[in-house]
C-alpha positions in Angstrom: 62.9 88.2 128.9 60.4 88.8 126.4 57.8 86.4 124.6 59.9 86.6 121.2 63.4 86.2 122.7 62.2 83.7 125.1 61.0 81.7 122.7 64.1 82.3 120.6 66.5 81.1 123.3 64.1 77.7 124.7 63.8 77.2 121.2 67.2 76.6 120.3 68.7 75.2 123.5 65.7 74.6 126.0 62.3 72.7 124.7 61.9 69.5 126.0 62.7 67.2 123.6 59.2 65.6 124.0 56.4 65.0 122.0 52.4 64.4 120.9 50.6 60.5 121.5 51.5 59.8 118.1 51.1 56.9 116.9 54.3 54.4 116.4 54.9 51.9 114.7 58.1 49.1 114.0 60.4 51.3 111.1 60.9 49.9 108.2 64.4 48.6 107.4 64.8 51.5 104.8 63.5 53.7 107.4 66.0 52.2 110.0 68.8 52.8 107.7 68.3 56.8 107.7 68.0 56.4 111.2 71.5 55.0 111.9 72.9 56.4 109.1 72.2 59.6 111.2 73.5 58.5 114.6 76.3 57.2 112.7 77.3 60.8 111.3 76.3 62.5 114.7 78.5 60.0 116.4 81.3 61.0 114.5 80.7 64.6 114.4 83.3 65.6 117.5 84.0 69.1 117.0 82.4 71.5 114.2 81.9 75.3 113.6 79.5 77.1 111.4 76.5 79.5 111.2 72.9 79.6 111.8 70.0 81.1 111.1 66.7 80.9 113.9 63.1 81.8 113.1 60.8 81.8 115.6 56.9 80.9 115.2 56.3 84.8 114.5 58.7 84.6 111.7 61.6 86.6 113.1 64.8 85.4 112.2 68.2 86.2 114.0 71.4 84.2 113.1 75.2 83.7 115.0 78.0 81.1 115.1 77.5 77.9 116.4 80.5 75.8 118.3 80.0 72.4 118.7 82.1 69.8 120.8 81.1 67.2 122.1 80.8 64.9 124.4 77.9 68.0 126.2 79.1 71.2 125.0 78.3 73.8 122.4 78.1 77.5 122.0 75.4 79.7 120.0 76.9 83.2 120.3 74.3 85.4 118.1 74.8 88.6 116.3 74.7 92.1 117.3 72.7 93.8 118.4 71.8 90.9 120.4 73.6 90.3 123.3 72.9 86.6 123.6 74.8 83.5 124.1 73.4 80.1 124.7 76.1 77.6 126.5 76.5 73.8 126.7 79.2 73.2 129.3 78.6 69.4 129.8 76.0 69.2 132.2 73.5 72.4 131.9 72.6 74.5 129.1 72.6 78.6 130.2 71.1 81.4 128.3 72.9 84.8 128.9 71.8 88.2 127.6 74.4 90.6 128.2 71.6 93.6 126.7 68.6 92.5 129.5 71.6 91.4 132.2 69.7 88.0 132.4 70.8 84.6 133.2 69.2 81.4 132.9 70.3 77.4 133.4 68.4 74.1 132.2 69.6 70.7 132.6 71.3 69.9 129.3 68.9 66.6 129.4 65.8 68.4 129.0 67.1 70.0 125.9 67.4 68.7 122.6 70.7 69.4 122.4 71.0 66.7 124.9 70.1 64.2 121.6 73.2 65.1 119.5 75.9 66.0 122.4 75.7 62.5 124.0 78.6 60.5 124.6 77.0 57.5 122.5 74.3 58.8 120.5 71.2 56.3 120.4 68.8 57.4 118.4 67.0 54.1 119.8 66.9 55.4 122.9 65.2 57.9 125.5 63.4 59.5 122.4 60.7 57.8 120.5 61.4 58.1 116.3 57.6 59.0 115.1 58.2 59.5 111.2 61.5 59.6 108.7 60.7 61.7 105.8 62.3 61.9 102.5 63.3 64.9 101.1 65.2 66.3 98.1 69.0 65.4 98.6 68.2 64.1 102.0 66.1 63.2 105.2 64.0 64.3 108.2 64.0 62.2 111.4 61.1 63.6 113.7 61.7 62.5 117.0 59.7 63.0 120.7 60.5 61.9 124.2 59.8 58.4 124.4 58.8 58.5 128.3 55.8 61.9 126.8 56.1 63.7 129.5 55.8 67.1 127.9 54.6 67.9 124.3 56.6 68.9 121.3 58.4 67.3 119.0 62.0 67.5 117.2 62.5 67.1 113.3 65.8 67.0 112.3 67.2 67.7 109.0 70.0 65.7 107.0 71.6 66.6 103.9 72.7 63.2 102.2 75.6 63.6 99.9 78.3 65.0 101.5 76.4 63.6 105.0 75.7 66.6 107.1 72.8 67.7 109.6 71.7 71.0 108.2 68.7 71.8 110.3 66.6 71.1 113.1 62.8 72.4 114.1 61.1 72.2 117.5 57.6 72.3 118.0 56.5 73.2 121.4 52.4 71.7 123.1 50.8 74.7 121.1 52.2 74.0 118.0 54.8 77.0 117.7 57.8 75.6 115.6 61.2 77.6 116.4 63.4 76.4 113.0 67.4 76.6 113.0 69.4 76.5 109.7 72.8 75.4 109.8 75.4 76.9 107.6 78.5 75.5 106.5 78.8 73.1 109.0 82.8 71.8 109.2 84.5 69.8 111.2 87.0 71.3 113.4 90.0 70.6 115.9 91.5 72.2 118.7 88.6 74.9 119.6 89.0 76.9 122.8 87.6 75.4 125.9 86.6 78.9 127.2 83.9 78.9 124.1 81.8 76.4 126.4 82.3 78.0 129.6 79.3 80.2 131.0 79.7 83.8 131.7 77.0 85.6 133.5 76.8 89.1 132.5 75.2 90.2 135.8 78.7 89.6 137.4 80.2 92.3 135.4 77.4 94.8 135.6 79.5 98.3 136.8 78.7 98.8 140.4 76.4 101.8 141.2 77.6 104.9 142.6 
């Protein structure tokens, strides 16, 4: 896999969701509010659908449909021409290019998917909040490990009125920031099962004569 489409792919579903000795300090109660306002929406957030759009630190966008269900799984399936697909089945996270015919697994924990797929989402927990940011018709929760044991950070974006998450950033120990939009986020019902199982296109690579 390449620089620019690995950093694509660990970007999205496989930077530790870790971050730099920043300083931290008690939140404020306003602060705290955002904060469980936000685990309050994620914690309701069961099943939803949209699109996305990723940059990567070079500034090379791609974009897909996302599938979100949780507790543990989601699907990224991106456009063509590119042949990947980035799974959450509930306990792992796989990357799958069907153009390269390469496969790849990482425990859904050390991802920060792992933040908004829990069961119970704790934004008190595991990860350490390092700054809530106020923005035009919303919020940014920047969050990091809270045991440090790799660098990087995770931002994530919240839209206020209607509630919604509509982006996340991570930043990796050198400073590279991969960035995914959301788009139209909706809450859905009933999607397929087979959207979060893994398919490894090495398996169905035509046999050589």
């Amino acid at each position: 896999m390449s620089f620019t489409r690995r950093t694509l792919a660990l970007g999205l579903a496989a930077a530790a969701l870790a971050g730099p000795a920043l300083a931290q300090g008690a939140l404020s109660p306003a602060d705290q509010a955002l904060v469980d306002k936000a685990a309050t929406y994620l914690q309701g957030l069961t099943e939803a659908r949209g699109r996305f759009v990723q940059t990567d630190a070079m500034g090379k966008s791609t974009q897909g449909t996302v599938y979100l269900k949780r507790p543990g799984r989601a699907r990224f399936e991106y456009d063509a021409p590119s042949g990947m697909v980035v799974v959450a089945d509930g306990a792992a996270v796989t990357v799958a290019d069907s153009r390269l015919m390469t496969f790849n697994r990482y425990p859904l924990g050390s991802t920060p998917l792992s933040l908004f797929l829990a069961r119970n989402i704790r934004l008190d927990r595991s990860v350490a909040i390092t700054g809530v940011d106020r923005i035009p018709g919303g919020f940014v929760i920047v969050a990091r490990d809270g045991a440090r044991k790799t660098p990087g950070q995770l931002a994530l974006t919240f839209q206020d009125s209607p509630m919604a998450l509509t982006a996340w950033s991570v930043t990796d120990a050198q400073g590279r920031t991969t960035r995914v939009k959301l788009i139209g986020l909706e809450r859905a019902s009933g999607l397929d099962k087979a959207l979060f199982t893994p398919r490894d296109p090495r398996r169905s690579r035509p046999a050589s004569s």
